[in-house]
KOLPAGU-831923 format. One record per atom (N, C-alpha, C, CB): x, y, z; residue in three letters. Coordinates in steps of 0.05 Angstrom, whole numbers, plus 5000, padded with zeros to 4 digits. Glycine has a CB too. Example, Ala and Ser with C-alpha at 12.3 -4.5 7.8 and 13.67 -1.06 7.14 Angstrom:
<rs>
526448865156ALA 524649105156ALA 526449345156ALA 522649115181ALA 525749555142SER 527349795143SER 525850015157SER 528249885114SER 
</rs>
This chain:
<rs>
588010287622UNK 588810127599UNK 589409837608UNK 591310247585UNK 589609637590UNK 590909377598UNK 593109337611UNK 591309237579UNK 593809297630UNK 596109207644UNK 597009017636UNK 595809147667UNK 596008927628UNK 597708677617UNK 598808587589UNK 596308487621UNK 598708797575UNK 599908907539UNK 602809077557UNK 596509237511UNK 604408937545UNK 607409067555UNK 608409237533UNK 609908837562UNK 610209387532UNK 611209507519UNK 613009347502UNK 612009697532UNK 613809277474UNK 615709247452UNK 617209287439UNK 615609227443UNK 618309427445UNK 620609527437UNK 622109587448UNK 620609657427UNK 625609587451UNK 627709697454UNK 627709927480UNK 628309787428UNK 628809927500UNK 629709707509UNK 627909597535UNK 632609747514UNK 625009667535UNK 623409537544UNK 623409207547UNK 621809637533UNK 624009097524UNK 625108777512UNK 627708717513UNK 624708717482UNK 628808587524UNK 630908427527UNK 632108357499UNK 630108177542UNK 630008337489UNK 630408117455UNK 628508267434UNK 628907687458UNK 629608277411UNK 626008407387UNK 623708287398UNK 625708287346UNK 621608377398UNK 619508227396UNK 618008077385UNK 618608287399UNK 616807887382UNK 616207657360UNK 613807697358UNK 616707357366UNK 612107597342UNK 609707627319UNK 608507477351UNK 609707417278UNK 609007317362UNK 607907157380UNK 606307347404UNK 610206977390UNK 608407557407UNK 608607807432UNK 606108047414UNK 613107997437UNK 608308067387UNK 603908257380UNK 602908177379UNK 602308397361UNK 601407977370UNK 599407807373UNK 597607797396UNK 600407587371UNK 599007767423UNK 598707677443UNK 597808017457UNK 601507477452UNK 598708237452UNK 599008487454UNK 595708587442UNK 601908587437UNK 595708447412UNK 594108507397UNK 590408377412UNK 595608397367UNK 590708177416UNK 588507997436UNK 587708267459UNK 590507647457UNK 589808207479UNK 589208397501UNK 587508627491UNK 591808517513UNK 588308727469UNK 587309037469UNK 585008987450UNK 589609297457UNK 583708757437UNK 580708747423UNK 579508677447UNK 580008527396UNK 580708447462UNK 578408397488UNK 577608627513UNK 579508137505UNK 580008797507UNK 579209017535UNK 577609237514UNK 582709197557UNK 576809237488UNK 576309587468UNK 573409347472UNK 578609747422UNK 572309067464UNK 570008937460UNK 568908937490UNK 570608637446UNK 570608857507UNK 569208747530UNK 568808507545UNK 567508767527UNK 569908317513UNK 569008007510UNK 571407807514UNK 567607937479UNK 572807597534UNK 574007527535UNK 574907347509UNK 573607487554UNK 573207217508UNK 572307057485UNK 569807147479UNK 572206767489UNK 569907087447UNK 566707237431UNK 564706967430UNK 567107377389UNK 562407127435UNK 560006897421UNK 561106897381UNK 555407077428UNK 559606567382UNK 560206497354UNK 559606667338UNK 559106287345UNK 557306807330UNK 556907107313UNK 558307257318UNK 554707267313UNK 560807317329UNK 562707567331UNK 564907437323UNK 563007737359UNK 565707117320UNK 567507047325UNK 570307107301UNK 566706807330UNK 568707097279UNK 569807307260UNK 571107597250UNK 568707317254UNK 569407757267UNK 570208057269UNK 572208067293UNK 567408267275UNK 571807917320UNK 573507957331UNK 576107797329UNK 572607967349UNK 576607617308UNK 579307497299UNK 580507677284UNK 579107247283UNK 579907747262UNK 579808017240UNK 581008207253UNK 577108147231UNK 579708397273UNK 581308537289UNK 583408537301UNK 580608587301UNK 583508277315UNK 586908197324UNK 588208177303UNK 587507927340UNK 588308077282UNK 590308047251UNK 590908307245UNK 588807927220UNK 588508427241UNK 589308697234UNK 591408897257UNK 586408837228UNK 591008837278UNK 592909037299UNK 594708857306UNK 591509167327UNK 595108577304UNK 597908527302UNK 599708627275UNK 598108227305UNK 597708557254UNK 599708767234UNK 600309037227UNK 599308737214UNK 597909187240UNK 598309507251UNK 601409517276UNK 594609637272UNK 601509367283UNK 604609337317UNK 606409327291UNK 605008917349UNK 605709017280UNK 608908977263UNK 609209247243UNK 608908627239UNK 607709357233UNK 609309557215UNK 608909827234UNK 608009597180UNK 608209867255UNK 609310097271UNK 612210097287UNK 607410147290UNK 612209787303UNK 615309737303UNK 617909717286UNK 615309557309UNK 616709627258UNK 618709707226UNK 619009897230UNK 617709707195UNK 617610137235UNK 618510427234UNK 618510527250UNK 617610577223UNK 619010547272UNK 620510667293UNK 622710697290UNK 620410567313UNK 624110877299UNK 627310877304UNK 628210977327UNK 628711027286UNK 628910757339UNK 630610757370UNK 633710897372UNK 631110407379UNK 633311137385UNK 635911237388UNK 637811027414UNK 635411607396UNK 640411067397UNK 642610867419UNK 642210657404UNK 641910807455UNK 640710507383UNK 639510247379UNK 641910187355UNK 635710247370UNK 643009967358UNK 644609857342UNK 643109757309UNK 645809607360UNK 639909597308UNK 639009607295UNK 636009567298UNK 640209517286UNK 634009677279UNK 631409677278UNK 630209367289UNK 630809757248UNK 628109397279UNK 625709187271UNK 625408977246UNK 623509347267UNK 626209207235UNK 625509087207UNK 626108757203UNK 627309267184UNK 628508717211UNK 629108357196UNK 627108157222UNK 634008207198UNK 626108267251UNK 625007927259UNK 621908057236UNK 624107807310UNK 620708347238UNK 618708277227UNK 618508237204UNK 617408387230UNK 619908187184UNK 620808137166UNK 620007797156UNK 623308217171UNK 621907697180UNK 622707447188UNK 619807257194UNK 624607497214UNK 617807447208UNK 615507367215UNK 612507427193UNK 615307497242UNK 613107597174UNK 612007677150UNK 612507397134UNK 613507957138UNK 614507297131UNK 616307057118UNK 613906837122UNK 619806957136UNK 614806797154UNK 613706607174UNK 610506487160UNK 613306797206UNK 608706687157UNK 606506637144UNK 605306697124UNK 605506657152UNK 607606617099UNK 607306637087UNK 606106897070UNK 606906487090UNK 606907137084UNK 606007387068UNK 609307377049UNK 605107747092UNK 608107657037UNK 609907807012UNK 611807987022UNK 608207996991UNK 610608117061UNK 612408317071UNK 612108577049UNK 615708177073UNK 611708647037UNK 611908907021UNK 609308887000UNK 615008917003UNK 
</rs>
């Protein structure tokens, strides 16, 4: 697997994880499932698409998790980061 996609959540993280960290999580794992560091211009599409889509597959798998010992969820940074660009969050 990618070595270099860290784990997110509690208490793997110091701090919640930010839209910045799936994102970044989300990259790693289309370029190691494609192959392609960066895509030629005809893919450049499908392989953006995919990262959107599995950073927003992270943010609502992290919403729902529940961390035992954990003072509180996910829910408000992704929330916070749903906000961020302008989605609806729900």
């Amino acid at each position: 697997m990618c070595r270099s996609i860290k784990t997110l959540r509690p208490p793997a993280l110091p701090e919640e994880a930010t839209e910045e960290d799936m994102r970044a999580a989300a990259l790693q794992y289309v370029r190691k499932v494609s192959g392609f560091r960066a895509p030629a211009a005809h893919n450049r599409e499908v392989f953006d698409r995919a990262v959107d889509e599995i950073t927003a597959a992270t943010m609502k798998l992290l919403d729902g998790l529940e961390i035992r010992g954990s003072a509180r969820g996910h829910a408000a940074p992704a929330a916070a980061a749903t906000a961020a660009r302008g989605g609806s969050g729900g």
